[in-house]
C-alpha positions as CSV (number, residue, x, y, z in Angstrom):
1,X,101.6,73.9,124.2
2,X,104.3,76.9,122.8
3,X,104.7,79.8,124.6
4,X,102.4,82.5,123.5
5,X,103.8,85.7,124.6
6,X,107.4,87.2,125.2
7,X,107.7,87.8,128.6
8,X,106.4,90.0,131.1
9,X,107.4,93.9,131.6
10,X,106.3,96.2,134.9
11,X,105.5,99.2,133.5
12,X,106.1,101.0,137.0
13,X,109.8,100.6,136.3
14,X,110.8,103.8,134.9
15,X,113.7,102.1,133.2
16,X,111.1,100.1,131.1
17,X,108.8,103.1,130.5
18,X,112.2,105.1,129.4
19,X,113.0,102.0,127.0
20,X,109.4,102.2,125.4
21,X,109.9,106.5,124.7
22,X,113.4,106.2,123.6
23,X,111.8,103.4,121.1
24,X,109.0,104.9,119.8
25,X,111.2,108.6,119.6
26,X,113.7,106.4,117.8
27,X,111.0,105.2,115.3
28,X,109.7,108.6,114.5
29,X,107.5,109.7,117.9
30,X,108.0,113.8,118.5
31,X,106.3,114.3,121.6
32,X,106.3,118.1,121.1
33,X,104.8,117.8,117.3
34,X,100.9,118.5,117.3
35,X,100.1,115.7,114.5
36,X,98.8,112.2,114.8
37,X,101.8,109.3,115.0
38,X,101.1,106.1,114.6
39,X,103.9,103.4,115.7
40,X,103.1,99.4,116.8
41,X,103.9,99.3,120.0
42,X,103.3,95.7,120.7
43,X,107.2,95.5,119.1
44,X,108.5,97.3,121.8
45,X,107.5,95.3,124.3
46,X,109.1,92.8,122.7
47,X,112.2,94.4,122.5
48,X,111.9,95.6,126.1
49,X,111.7,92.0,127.4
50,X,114.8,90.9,124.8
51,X,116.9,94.1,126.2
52,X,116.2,93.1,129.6
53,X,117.3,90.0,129.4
């Protein structure tokens, strides 16, 4: 059987939880803008386990 996900991530790390906001700023994400954003987040998890690594 292949491997079905990319790895894991514990989001109680605040280095990983500071990867995931500098992603999603980087892709657009204001937290201080009233207005609805909408970003895939499931890629940066997957970048989060590849920039771990």
């Amino acid at each position: 059987m292949g491997q079905v996900g990319v790895g894991s991530l514990n989001l109680h790390e605040p280095g990983t939880v500071r990867f995931l906001l500098d992603t999603a700023r980087a892709r657009g994400w204001h937290p201080g803008e009233r207005r609805e954003t909408r970003l895939d987040g499931w890629t940066f998890l997957a970048e989060a386990v590849a920039a771990r690594d």
